[in-house]
MIDO-119830 format. One line per 10 residues: their letters; for each residue x, y, z of N, C-alpha, C. Coordinates in Angstrom, 1 decimal, padded with zeros to 4 digits. Layout:
<vonus>
A) X Y Z X Y Z X Y Z  ...
</vonus>
This chain:
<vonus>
XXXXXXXXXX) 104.6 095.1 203.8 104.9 096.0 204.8 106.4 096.3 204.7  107.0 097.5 204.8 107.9 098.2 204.4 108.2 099.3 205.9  109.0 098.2 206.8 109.0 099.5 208.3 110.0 098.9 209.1  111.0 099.6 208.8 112.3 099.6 209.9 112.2 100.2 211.1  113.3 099.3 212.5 113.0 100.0 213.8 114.6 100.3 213.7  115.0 101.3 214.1 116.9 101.6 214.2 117.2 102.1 215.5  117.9 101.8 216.6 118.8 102.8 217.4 120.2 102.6 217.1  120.5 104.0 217.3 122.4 104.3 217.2 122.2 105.7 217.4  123.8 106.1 217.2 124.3 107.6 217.4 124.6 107.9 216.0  124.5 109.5 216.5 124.9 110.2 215.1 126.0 109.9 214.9
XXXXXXXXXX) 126.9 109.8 213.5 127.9 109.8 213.4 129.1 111.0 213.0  127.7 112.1 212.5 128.2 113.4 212.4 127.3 114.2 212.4  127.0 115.9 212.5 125.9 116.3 212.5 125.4 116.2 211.2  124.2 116.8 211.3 123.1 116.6 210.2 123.5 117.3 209.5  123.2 117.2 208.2 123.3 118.2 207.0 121.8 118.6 206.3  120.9 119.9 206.6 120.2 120.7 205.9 120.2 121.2 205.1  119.4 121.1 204.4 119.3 122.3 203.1 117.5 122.3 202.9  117.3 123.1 201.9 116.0 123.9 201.7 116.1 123.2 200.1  114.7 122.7 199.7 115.0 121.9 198.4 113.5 122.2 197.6  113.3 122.2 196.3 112.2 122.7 195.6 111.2 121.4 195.1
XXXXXXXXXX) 110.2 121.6 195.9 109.2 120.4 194.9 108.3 120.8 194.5  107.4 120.0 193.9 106.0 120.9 193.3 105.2 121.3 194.0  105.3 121.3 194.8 104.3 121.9 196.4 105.0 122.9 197.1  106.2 123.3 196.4 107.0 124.7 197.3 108.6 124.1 197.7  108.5 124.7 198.6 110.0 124.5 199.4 109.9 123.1 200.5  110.7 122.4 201.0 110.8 121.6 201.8 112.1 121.0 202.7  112.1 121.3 203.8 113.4 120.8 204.3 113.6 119.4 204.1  115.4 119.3 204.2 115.9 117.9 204.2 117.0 118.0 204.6  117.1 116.7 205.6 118.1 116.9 206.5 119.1 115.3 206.2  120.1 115.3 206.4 120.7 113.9 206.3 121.5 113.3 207.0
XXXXXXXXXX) 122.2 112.5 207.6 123.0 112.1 208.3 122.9 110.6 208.6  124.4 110.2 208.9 124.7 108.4 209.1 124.4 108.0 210.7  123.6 107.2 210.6 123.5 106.4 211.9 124.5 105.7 212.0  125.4 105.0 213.0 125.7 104.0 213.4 124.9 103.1 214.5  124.8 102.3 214.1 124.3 101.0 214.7 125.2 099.3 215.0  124.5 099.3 216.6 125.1 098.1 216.8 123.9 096.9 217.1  124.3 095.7 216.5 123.6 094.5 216.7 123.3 094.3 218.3  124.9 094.4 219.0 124.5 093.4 219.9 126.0 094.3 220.4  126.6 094.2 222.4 127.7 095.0 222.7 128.8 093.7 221.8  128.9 093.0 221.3 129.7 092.5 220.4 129.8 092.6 219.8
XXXXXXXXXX) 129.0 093.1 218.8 129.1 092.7 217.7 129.6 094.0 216.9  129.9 094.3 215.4 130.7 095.3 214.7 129.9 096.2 214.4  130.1 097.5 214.3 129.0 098.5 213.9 128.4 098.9 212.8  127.4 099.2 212.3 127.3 099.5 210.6 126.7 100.7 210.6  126.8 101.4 210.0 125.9 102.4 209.6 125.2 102.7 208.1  124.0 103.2 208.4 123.1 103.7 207.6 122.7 104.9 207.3  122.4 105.4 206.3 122.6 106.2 205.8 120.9 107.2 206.0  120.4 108.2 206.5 118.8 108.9 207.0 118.8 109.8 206.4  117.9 110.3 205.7 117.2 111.1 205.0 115.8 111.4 205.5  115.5 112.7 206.4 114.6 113.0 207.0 113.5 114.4 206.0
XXXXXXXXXX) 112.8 114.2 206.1 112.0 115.3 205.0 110.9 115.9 205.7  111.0 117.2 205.5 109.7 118.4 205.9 109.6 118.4 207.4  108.3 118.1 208.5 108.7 118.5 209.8 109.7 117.5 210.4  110.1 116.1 210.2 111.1 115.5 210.8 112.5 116.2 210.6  112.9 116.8 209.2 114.2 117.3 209.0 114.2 118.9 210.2  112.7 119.7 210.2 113.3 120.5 210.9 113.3 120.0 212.2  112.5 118.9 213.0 113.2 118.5 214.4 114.5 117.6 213.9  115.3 117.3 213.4 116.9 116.6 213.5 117.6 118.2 213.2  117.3 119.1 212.4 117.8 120.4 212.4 117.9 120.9 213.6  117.1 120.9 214.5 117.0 122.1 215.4 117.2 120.7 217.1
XXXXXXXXXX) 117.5 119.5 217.1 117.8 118.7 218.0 119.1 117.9 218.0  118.9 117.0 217.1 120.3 116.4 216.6 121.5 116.7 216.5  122.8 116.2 216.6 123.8 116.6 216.5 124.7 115.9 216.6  126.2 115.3 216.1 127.0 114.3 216.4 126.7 113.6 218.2  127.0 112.3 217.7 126.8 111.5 219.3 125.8 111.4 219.7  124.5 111.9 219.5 123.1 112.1 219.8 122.7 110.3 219.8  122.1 109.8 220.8 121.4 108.4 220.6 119.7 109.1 220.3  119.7 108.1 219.3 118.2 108.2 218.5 117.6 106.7 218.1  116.6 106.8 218.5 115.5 105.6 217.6 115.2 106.2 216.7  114.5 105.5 215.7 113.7 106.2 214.5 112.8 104.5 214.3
XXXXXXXXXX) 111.3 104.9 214.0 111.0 103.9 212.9 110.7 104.3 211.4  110.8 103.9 210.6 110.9 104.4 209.0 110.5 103.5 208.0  111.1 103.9 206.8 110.8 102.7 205.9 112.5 102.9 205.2  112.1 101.7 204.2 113.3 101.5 203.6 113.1 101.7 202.1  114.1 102.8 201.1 113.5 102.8 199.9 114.9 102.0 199.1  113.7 101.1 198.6 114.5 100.3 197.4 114.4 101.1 195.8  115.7 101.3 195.4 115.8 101.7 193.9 115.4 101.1 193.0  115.9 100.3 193.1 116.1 099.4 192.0 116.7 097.8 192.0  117.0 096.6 191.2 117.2 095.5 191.0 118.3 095.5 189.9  119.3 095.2 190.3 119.9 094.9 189.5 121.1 093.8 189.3
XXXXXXXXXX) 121.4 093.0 188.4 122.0 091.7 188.3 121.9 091.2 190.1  120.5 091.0 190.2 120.3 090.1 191.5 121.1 091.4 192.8  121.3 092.2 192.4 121.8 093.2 194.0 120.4 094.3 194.3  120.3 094.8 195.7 119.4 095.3 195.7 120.1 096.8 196.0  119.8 098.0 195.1 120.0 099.2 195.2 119.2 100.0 196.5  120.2 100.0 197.3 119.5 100.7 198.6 119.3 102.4 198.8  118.2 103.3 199.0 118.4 104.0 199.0 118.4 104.6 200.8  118.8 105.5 201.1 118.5 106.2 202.9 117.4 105.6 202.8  117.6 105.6 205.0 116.0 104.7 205.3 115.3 106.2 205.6  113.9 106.3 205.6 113.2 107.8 205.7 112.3 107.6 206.8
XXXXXXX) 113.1 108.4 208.1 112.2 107.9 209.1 110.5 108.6 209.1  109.7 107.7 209.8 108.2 108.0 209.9 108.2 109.2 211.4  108.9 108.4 212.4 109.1 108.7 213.7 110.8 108.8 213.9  111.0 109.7 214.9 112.2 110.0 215.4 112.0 109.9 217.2  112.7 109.4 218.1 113.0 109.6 219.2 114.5 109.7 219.8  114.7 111.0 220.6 115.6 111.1 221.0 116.0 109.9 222.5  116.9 109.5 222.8 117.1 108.0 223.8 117.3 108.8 224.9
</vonus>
């Protein structure tokens, strides 16, 4: 099983674009979450890559500072000398907080 839960704020607005696959056109939208553990603790952010109707709702909702949940998955690249190549998490579900 492969399913991340996230809340944080945008950290900038989203970035869209219109992209070609073998099935036509498809939106994709992208932008960094920041996330906090705990009110202690340091922030991190990750990296969201949202595709087809989720990019047009972060297109037409989202925007810097926005609090968001998402549940998603996490895509792994690759393995290499024991590190794991992370790619953006790609959310399933979006909620605005």
């Amino acid at each position: 099983m492969n399913t991340i839960v996230l809340m944080g704020r945008l950290a900038r607005d989203p970035e869209t674009k219109l992209t070609s696959t073998q099935k036509g056109q498809t939106k994709v939208s992208r932008f960094p979450l920041v996330v906090k553990r705990n009110r202690t603790s340091k922030a991190f952010v990750v990296m969201i890559t949202a595709y087809g109707n989720n990019a047009e709702f972060v297109e037409k909702y989202l925007e810097k500072g926005i609090k968001i949940a998402l549940s998603g998955e996490l895509v792994i690249s690759q393995i290499k000398e024991n590190r794991l190549e992370l790619h953006p998490i790609i959310p399933k579900s979006l909620w605005i907080m």
